[in-house]
C-alpha positions in Angstrom: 38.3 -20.1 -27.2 35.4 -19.9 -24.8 32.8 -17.0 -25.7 32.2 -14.1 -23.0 29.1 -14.8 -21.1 26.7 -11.8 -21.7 26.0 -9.5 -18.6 22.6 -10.1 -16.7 20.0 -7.3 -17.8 19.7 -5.0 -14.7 16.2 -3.8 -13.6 15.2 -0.7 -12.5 14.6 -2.1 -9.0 17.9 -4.4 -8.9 19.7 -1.5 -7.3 18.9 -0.9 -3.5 19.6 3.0 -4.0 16.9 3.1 -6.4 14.5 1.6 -3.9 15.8 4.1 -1.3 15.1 6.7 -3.8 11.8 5.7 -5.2 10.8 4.8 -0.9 11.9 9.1 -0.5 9.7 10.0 -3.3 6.9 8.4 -2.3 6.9 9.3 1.7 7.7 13.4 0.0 4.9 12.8 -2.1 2.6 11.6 0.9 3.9 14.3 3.4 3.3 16.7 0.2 -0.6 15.8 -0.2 -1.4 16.3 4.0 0.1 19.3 4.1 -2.2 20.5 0.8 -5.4 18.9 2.3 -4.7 21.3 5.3 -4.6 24.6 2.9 -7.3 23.7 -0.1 -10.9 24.5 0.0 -13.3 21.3 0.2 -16.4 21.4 -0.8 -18.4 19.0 1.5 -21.1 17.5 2.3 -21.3 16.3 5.7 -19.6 18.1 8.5 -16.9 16.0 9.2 -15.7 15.7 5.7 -14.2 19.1 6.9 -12.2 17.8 9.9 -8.1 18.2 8.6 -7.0 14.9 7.3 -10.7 13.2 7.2 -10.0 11.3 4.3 -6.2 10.4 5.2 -8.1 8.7 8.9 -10.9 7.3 6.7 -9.1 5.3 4.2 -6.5 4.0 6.8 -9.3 2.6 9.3 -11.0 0.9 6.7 -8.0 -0.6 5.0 -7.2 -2.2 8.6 -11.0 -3.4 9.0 -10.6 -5.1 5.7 -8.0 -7.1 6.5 -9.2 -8.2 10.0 -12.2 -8.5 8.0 -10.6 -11.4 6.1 -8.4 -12.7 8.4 -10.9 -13.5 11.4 -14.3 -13.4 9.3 -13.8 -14.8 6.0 -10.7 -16.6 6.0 -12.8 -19.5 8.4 -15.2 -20.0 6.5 -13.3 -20.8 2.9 -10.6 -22.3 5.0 -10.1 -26.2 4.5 -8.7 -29.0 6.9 -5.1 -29.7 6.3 -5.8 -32.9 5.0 -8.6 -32.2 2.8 -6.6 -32.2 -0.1 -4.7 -35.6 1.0 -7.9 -37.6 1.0 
């Protein structure tokens, strides 16, 4: 007689309706924290650290320059030839 094989483990992220779940979550929670920044009090220090969603624009541009920072900037010069590593 041949044993049962035991059932693979299953992961909280092996089901696609958690993912569309967890996805929800996050984009309520997101939606949740730009409609707050509109009604809480800031306490700045520059003027346009008042402006509705500063921070929101802020971290978004400079996530984008960092990447075309290391694609077009830094990525040619610690790039090697394709056969570098063949010589």
């Amino acid at each position: 007689m041949s044993e049962p094989t035991p059932k693979e483990k299953q992961y909280l992220f092996d089901k696609p309706a958690n993912i569309k779940w967890m996805f929800r979550v996050y984009y309520a929670s997101l939606v949740l924290l730009l409609v707050l920044d509109l009604f809480l009090p800031k306490h700045a220090n520059f003027p346009w650290e008042n402006w509705p969603e500063f921070y929101a624009v802020y971290g978004f541009v400079a996530c984008v320059a960092l990447v075309l920072a290391a694609k077009y900037i830094l990525r040619p010069l610690v790039m090697r030839k394709e056969e570098y590593y063949d010589e």
